[in-house]
N, C-alpha and C positions, 0 to 999 in steps of 0.2 A: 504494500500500500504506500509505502514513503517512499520508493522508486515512482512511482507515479504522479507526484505530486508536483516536481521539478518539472515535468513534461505539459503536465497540465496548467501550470499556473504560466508557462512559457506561451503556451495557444490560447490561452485568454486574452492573456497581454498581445498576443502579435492578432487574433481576433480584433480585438478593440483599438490595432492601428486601422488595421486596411477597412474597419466598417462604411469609414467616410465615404469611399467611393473617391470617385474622381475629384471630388473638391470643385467642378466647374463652374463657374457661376454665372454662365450660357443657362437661357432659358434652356428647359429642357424636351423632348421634342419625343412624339414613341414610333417604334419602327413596325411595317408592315412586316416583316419577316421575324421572326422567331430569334431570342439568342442561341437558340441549339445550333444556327444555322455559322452562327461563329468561333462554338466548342467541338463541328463535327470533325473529323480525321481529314486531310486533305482539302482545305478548303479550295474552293473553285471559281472563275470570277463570275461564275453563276447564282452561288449563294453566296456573297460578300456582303454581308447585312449588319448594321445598320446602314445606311445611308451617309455619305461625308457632313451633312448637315443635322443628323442627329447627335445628338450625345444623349444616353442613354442615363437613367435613373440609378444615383448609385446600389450598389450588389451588395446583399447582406449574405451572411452565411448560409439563411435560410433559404437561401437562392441559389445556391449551389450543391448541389450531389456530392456527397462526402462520397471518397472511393474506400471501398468495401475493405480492403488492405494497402500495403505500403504499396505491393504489390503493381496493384488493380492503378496506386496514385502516377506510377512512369508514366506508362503509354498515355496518358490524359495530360501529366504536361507536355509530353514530348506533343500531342496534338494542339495542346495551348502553344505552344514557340512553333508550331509549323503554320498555324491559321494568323499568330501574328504575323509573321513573317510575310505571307501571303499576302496579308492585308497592306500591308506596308506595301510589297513589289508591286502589288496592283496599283497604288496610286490610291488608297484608301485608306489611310492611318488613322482616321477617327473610327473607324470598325473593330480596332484593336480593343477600345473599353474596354468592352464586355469581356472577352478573353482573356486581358491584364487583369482586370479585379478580379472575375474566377479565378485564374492563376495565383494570385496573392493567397486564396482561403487555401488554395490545395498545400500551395509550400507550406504555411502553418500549421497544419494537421499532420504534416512526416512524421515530425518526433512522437505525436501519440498513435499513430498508427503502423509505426516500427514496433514501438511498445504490445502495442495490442499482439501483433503479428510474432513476437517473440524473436525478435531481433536482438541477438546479445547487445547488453550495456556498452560496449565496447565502439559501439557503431553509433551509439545516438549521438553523439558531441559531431559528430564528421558529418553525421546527417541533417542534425543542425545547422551546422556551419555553413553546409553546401546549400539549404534552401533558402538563408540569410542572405548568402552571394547570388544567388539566382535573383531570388525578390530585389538586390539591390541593382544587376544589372539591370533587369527589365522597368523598372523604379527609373533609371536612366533615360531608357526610350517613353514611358507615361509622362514625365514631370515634362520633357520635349514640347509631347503631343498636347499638355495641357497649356503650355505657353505658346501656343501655336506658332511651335520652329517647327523644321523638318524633322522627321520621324527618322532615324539613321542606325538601322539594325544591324548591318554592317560591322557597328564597332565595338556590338558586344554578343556576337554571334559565337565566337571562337572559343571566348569562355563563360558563354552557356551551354554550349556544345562540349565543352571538358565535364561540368560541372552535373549535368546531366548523367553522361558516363559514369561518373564517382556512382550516383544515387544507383544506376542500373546496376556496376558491378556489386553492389552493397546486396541490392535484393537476388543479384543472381549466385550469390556468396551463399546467401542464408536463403534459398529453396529447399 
């Protein structure tokens, strides 16, 4: 029970950063299309949704699908940094929102969903560490898009792409 206390009062606190949402203080605007259409795998410039002229209502926890294990959380960031990304190359960086602030709730549930998952002790600090560096790079390209510069994924592609890695070889350590 006191191993899981440090884990938890850790997701509170990083809960109660990102609840803000994007901070914008752009009217706000709702999008015909679905935000699944921006957490799906592969995104397309078919379902690129919302709209460059939307900004979307900020994202509570409750709004987001907790993934079932540590497991189940890779493949759903790895589709969160592939839909931003997309959104970005397509010339639609206000579409990212939705995806960034999802993205923020998934990194903060690692540490208790290693936990749950029975990922030795040994691994939580590193998995900490690595979702703290993800959310800060991506934090880099949001704070961007929320001062309305250019969106430039580019310069922090290479170590989110390391950082990634670390989280996968972690769960494909402990299968």
């Amino acid at each position: 029970m006191t191993q899981r206390i440090p884990c938890a009062v850790f997701s509170v606190l990083l809960c109660v950063t990102v609840a803000g949402g994007c901070n914008n203080s752009k009217p706000e605007a709702t999008s015909e299309k679905s935000p699944e259409a921006a957490t799906t795998p592969a995104a397309t410039q078919s379902n690129l949704a919302p709209s460059e002229e939307d900004h979307p209502a900020p994202i509570t926890a409750e709004d987001v699908e907790r993934p079932a294990s540590f497991r189940d959380a890779i493949p759903r960031i790895i589709s969160y940094r592939d839909n931003i990304r997309g959104f970005i190359d397509a010339g639609k960086p206000h579409s990212t929102h939705v995806p960034l602030d999802e993205l923020d709730f998934v990194l903060s549930w690692l540490p208790e969903l290693a936990q749950e998952d029975n990922i030795p002790r040994t691994f939580w600090e590193p998995i900490n560490t690595t979702a703290q560096e993800i959310r800060e790079l991506f934090n880099k390209v949001h704070a961007r898009l929320d001062a309305e510069e250019e969106a430039n994924y580019g310069e922090v592609a290479e170590d989110v792409d390391k950082a990634i890695r670390r989280l996968q070889q972690i769960a494909d350590d402990n299968s």
